[in-house]
N, C-alpha and C positions, 0 to 999 in steps of 0.2 A: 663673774664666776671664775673662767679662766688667770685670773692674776693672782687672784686670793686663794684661789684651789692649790696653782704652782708653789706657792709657797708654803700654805697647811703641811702639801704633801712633801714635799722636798724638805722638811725641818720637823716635820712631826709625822713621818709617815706609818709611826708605830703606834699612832690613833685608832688605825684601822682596827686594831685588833676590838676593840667596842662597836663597831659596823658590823651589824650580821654577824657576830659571833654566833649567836645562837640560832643562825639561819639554818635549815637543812632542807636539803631538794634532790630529789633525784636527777643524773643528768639528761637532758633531753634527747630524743632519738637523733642521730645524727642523721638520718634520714628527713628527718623534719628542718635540720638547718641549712641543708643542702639541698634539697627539693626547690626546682624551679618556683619563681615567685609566683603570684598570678594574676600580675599587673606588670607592667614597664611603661613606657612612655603615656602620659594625660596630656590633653590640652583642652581647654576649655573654649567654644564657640567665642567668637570677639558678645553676641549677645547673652553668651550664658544660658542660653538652653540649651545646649549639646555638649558633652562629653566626650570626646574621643579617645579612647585608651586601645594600646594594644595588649590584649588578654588573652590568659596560657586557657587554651579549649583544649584538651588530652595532649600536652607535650605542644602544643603549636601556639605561637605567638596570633595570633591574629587582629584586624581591625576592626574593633566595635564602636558602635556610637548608643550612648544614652542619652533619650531625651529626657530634663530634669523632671520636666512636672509632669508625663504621664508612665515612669519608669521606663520605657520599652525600649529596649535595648534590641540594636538592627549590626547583624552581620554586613560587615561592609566589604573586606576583603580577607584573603587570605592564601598561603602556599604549604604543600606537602613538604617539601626541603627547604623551607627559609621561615625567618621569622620578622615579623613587625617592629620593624623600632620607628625614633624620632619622628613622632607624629604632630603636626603643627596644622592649622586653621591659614585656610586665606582669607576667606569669607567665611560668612554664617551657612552656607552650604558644600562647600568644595575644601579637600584636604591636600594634603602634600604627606608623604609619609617614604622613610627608607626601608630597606629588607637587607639582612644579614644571613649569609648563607651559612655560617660558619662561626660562633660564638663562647668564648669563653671565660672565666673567672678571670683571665687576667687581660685579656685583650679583644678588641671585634673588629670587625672590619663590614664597615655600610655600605653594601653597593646596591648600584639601580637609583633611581631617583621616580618617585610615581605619584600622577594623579587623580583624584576619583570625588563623585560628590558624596557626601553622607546617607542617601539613599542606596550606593553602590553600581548606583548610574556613572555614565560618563570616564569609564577609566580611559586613562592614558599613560603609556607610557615616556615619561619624559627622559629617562638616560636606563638603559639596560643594564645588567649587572655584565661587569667588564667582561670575561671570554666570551657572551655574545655579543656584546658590542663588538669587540676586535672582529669576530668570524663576519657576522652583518657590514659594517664599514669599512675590512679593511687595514688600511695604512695606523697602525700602530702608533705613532708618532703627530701623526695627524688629527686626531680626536682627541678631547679629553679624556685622559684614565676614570675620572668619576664626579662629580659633580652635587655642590652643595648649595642650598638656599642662603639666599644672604638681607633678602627683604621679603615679608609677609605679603603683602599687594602694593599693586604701583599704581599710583594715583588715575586714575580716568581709567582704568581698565583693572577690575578687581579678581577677575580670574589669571591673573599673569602675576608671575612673581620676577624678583631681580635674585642672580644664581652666580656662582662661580665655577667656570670649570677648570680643572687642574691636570695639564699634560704632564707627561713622561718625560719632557726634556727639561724641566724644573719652570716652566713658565704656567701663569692660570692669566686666564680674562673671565670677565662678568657677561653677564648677558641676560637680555631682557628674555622672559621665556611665558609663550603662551602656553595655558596648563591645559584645554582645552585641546590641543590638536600638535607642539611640544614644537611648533615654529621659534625659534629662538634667533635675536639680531643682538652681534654685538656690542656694550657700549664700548664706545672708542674713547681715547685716551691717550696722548702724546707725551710719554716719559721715557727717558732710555733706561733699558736695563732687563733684564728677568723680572715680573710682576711676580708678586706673592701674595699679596694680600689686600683688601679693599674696605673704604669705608662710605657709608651712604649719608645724607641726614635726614631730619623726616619726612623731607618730601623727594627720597628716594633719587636723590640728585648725587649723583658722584663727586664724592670730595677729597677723599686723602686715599692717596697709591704707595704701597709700599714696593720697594723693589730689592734687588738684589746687584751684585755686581760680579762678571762670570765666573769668578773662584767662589763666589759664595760666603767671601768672608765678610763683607759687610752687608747693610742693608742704608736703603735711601729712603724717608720719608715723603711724597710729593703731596703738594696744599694746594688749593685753589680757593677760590672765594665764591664761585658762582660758574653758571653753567657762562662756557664763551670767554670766561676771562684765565689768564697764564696760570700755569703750572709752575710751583715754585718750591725749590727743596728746605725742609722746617731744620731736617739733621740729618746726616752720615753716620755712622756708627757701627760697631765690632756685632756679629752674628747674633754672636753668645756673649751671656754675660747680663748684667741690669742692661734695662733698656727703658728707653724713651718710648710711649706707645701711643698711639692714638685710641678711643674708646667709641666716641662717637659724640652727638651734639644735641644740643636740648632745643627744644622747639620752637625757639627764635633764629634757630637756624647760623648765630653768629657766636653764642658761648659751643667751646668745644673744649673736652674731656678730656684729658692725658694723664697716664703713668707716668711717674719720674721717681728717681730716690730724693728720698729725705735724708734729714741730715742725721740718721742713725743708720744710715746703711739700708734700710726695706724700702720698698715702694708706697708710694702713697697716690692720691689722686687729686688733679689739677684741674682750674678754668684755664685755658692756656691763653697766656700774655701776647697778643700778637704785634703789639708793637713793641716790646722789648724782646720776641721774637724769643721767648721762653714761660716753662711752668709758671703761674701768675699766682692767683688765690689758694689755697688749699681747700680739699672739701672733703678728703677721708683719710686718716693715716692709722697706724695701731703700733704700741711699742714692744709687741712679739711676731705679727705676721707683715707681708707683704699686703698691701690691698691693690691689686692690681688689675681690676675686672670688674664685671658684676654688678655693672650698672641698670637698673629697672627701670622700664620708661610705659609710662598709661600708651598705650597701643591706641587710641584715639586720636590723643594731641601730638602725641611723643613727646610729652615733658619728663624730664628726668624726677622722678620720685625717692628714688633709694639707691643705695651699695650693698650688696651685699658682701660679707665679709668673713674671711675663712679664719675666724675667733675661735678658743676653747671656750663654749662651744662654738660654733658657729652663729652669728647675728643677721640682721638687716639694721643699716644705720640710713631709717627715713627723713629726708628734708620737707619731705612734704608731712604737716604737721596732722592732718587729716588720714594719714595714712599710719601715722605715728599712734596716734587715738586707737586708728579701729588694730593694730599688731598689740596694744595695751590691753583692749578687750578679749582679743583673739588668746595674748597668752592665760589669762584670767579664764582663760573657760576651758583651757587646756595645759593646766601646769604643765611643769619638768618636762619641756618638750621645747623643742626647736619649732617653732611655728612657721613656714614658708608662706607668704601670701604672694599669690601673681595676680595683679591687677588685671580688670579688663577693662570695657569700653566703659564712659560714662553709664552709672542707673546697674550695669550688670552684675550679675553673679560674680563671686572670686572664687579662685580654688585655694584651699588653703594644705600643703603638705607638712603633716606632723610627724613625726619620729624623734625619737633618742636613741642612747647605746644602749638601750634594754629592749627597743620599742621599734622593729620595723615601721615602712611606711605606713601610715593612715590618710588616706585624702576625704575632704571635706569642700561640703558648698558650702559659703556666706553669703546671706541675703543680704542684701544692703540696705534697705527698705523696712525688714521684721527684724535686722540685726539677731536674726540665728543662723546657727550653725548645724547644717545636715551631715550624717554622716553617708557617704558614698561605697566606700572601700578601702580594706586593707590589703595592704600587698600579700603580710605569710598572716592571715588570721588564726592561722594551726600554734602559734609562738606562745607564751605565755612569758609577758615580760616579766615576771614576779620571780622565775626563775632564772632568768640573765642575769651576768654579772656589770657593773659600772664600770665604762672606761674613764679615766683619769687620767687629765696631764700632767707631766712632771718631768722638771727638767734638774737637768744634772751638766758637768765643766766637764769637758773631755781633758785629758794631758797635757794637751799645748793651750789649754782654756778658753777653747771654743765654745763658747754654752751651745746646749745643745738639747730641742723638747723633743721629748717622747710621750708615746698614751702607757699607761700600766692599767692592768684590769685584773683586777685579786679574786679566786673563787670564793664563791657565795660561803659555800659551807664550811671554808679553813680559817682559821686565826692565822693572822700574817706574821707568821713568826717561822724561821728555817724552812721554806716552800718552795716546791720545785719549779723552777722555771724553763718555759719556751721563748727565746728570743724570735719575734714572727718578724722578718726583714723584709720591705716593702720592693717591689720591681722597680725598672726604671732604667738608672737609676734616681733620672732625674723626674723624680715625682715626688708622692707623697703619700702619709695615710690622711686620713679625713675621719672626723669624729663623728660615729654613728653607730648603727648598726650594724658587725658585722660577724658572719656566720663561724667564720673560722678561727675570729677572736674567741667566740661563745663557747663553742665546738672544745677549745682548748681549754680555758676556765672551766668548762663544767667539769672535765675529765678531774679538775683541781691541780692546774698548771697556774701559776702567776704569768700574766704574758704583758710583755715587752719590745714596744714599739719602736726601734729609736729611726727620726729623722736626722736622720747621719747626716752630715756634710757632703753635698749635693743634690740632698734633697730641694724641691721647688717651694716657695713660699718664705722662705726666711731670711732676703734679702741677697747680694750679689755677693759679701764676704762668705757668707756660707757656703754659698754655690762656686764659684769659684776655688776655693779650696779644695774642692775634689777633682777638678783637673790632674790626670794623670796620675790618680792616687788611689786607682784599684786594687785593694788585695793589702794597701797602706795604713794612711790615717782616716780612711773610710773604714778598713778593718777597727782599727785601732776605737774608734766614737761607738761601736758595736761593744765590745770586751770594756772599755771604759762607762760605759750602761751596766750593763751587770755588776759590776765590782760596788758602783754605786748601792746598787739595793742590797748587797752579801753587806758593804759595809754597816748598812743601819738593821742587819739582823734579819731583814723580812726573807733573804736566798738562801736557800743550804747550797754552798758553795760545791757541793759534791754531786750535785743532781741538777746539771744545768744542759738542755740541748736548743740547738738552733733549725729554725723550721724558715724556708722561704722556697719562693718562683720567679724564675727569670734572673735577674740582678739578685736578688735574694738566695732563690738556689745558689749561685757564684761564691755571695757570702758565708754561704752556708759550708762548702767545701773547700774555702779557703781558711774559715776560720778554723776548719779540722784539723788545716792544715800548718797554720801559723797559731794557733794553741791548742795543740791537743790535752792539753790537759787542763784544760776550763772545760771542755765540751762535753757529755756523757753520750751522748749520741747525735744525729745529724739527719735534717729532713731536708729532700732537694730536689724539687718541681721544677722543671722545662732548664735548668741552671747551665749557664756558659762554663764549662771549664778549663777551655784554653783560650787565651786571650789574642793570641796569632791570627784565628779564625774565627773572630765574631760575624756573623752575619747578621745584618737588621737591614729596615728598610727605611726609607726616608722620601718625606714627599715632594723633594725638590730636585730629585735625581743623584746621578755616581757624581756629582760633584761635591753636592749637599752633603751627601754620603759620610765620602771620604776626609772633608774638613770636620765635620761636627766630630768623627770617629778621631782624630787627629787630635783634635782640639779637647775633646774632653776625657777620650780613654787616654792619649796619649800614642805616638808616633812611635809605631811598631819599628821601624829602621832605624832609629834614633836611640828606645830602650830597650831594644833587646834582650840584655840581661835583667833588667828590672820585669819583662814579661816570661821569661822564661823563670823569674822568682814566685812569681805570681798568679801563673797559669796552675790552678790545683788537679789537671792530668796529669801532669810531669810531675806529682810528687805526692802519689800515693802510698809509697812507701812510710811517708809522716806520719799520717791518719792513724789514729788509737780505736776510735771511737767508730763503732756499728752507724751503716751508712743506711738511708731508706732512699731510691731515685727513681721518677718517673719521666715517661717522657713522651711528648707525642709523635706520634707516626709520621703526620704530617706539616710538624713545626719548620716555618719557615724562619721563623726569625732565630730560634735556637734548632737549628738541625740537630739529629739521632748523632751525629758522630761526638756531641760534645759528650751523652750518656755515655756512649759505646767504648768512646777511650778513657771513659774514670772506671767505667763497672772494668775494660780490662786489666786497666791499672789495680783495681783494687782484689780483682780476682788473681795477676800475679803474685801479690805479694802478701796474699789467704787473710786477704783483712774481712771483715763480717759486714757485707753488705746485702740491700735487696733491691732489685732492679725490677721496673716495671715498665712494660713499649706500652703505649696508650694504641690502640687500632683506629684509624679515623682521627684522631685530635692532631689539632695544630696546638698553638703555641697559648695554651691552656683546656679548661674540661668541658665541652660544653655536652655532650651527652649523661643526660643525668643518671640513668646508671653508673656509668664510669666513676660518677664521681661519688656515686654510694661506695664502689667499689673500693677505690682508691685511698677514701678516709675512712674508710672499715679496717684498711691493710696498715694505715696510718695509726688506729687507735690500736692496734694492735701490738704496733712495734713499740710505742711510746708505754705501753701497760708491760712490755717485755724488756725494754732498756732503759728505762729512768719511770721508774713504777710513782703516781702521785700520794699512794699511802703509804 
């Protein structure tokens, strides 16, 4: 679909116009797309009788377990001020599950680490949510800031898991950790350097150390072969940028998985050649994405089974051919869907997660035994995907002829011909959108916006030339892959080039105020969620410390002492005098990664120089919405301004 779609659309995108032409729908409440989900995290028992999800009970995340075959679903835990995520199985009785105090649309943050049995028996706390951890032990520097699961059980003792913890001074170690009573011992490990990162094999045995070196600008791979034998470096290599990765190892314990570039520039993935002492076999590649991840492995044997792969749309590429069979039935009983299946132990239940870009999640059991398929739950059942609009990829040559994909999603009820567009600009900046469902793509489509995705250059996934080229090229030719997107669809007729606005958060707000700012006359108006506007004083955080910090900051916005005039070109509070075009800004109270001052000095900029803006301080948010009024609020004030300054009829 994705290769053949890119091209339909990109050379005949004025097909559309026989698509739903004669579709008409009202648009759906925005309340209804914005309204917490009412499901997050599933995992299913290693035996497939239990269910664990965390489920919205009046605004609160909390811990339920279903049993499959007599329905009864058991309150397992829950909190007044936090909510349930990442819920995992260790056993067929005992869970592992984090809590987020403080959650938003565009970022979260997991603290605590906790475990409990499926009855709701046996809690423990295994890592606190950090300011009581600090207040309780102390020396700041000397604990782990917070701590993650790195293995589901370790062999001969199935209520203990293997974890990482990750200090303040940019160093983590692993540790063995009883879940039961939260005693945790080191595993040891003799490499020099800052550890960062760990890799196990199936029998939970420590095998590959990555490390760091104290500026931070490179990283060291460390290999071993077996418990007792040397530590030996595989590769050295630059921070950022393509990398060499380890992924993990297939159930013999001696094939082991690696990202490397292929010879088109993206990632793909590897058996790794140990005595040519590099990538060996090939066993995933793709000639638009990265495959760099996402390997699936049967939790029983741990044999690697599948890749999964960030494809228009998204896929599973199964090796194991049985698994191949039952994703060919799976999709057969569930077209036009992305079909997710997670394996479980030999004989059990699988969960299988469905969705498309019309189609929030739907989770399902498959028997394996009666080869059906039960339906469980849907995340927003209030949706009606008949009324979504279809995201589409489609890509387009920037200037300097960087090809460059984006999603387009055309509303339902317009003939794509002269339509008004929202360029929606993803955060980051080094991420990405992801093809799915999403509320604020919908949200704008139904208003009868054309909206437009683009993964601009430095976006993640599209190989190390793309990414790399946004080094130091804020406000630039990262602008520039934004305004080269639009011009594309004005040129094949589907934009009225007169009615075009930009809407983003975080990196996106940025773009959003610079584009005001470096063409104001493409723009008609301008939306700008949590958005950096001076580039002098970004503040973010990083999980390896002020060193990590300060190179990554360095390295990919670019060295504030070095471009000075190029950031003072580029900072869009120092030039709001440019701005034409009606501004909408929000911001949170308590946004640590983008602080109030970056609002404060563009609303005053824009307020000296009587330009038409509207400014909104969120109370309680950080660095997105996560109280769901607020965010009825806030896209209420949104639909507002957009029906006031670039109207869609």
């Amino acid at each position: 679909m994705g290769t053949s779609l890119r091209r339909w659309l990109r050379f005949a995108v004025m097909a559309l116009f026989f698509i739903g032409a004669g579709a008409t729908s009202a648009q759906t409440r925005l309340e209804d797309l914005f309204k917490d989900s009412k499901f997050k995290s599933t995992s299913l028992s290693p035996n497939g009788k239990y269910l664990a999800t965390s489920a919205n009970v009046k605004g609160h995340f909390l811990l339920t377990v279903l049993e499959v075959d007599t329905k009864v679903v058991t309150k397992v835990a829950g909190y007044k001020d936090a909510n349930i995520v990442h819920v995992r199985w260790i056993n067929n009785e005992r869970l592992v599950y984090r809590i987020v105090e403080h959650e938003g649309d565009q970022t979260s943050t997991a603290e605590g680490l906790f475990a409990v049995n499926r009855d709701g028996s046996k809690f423990f706390t295994l890592m606190a949510p950090t300011p009581e951890y600090i207040t309780d032990q102390g020396d700041w520097n000397s604990q782990p800031r917070w701590m993650s699961m790195l293995s589901r059980s370790v062999s001969g003792d199935p209520n203990s898991i293997l974890a990482v913890g990750y200090f303040p001074n940019g160093d983590a170690l692993p540790y063995r950790v009883n879940t039961l009573n939260g005693r945790r011992s080191e595993i040891d490990f003799q490499v020099p350097g800052l550890a960062r990162d760990f890799v196990v094999d199936g029998t939970n045995l420590l095998r590959v150390v990555v490390t760091s070196n104290d500026e931070q600008s490179k990283e060291i791979i460390w290999y071993r072969d077996a418990e007792g034998q040397p530590w030996r470096k595989l590769i050295e290599q630059p921070t950022f940028g393509q990398k060499f990765s380890v992924l993990g190892f297939d159930s013999d314990g001696k094939t082991m998985f690696v990202s490397a570039a292929t010879e088109d520039g993206r990632d793909g993935i590897f058996e790794y050649d140990f005595v040519g002492n590099k990538p060996g076999k090939r066993v995933a590649s793709d000639p638009t994405v990265s495959v760099d991840d996402g390997l699936v492995f049967a939790p029983d044997t741990h044999k690697m089974l599948g890749i999964r792969m960030d494809t228009e749309p998204p896929k599973t590429l199964w090796l194991d051919q049985s698994m191949a069979r039952l994703q060919q039935d799976i999709d057969n009983a569930l077209p036009g869907a992305v079909n997710v299946i997670t394996p479980g132990d030999a004989q059990s239940a699988l969960l299988v997660h469905s969705y498309s870009s019309t189609r929030p999640g739907h989770h399902y059991l498959y028997d394996s035994a009666s080869k059906k398929l039960q339906s469980v739950f849907a995340a927003r059942p209030w949706i009606d995907p008949k009324k979504m609009s279809e995201q589409l990829a489609y890509d387009y040559v920037a200037r300097d002829g960087l090809p460059i994909m984006a999603y387009v999603t055309f509303p339902r009820d317009r003939q794509p011909k002269s339509l008004p567009l929202v360029v929606l600009v993803h955060g980051g900046p080094h991420s990405r959108d992801d093809w799915g469902f999403d509320p604020e793509v919908q949200f704008l489509a139904g208003m009868g916006y054309v909206v437009l995705q683009p993964q601009f250059r430095g976006s993640t996934g599209f190989g190390d030339t793309h990414f790399k080229k946004a080094f130091a090229q804020w406000g630039l030719s990262m602008q520039d892959d934004l305004t080269d997107g639009v011009m594309s669809l004005v040129k094949q007729g589907v934009v009225d080039p007169k009615r075009v606005c930009i809407m983003g958060a975080s990196y996106g707000g940025y773009a959003v105020m610079q584009g005001l700012v470096k063409d104001p006359d493409l723009y008609r108006c301008g939306i700008n969620l949590f958005g950096v506007t001076n580039l002098f004083y970004i503040s973010s955080s990083a999980s390896w410390g002020d060193k990590a910090a300060s190179y990554s900051k360095n390295t990919t916005l670019g060295d504030p002492g070095k471009l000075r005039d190029q950031f003072n070109a580029t900072s869009p509070s120092r030039h709001a005098d440019a701005i034409k075009a009606p501004v909408f800004m929000a911001y949170g109270e308590k946004d640590w990664r983008v602080p109030l001052i970056h609002g404060e000095d563009m609303r005053d900029g824009l307020k000296k120089f009587n330009k038409v803006y509207e400014y909104m301080e969120l109370e309680g948010e950080e660095h997105g919405i996560a109280n769901e009024e607020t965010r009825f609020r806030v896209y209420g004030a949104i639909e507002k301004f957009l029906t006031k300054y670039n109207p869609a009829q």
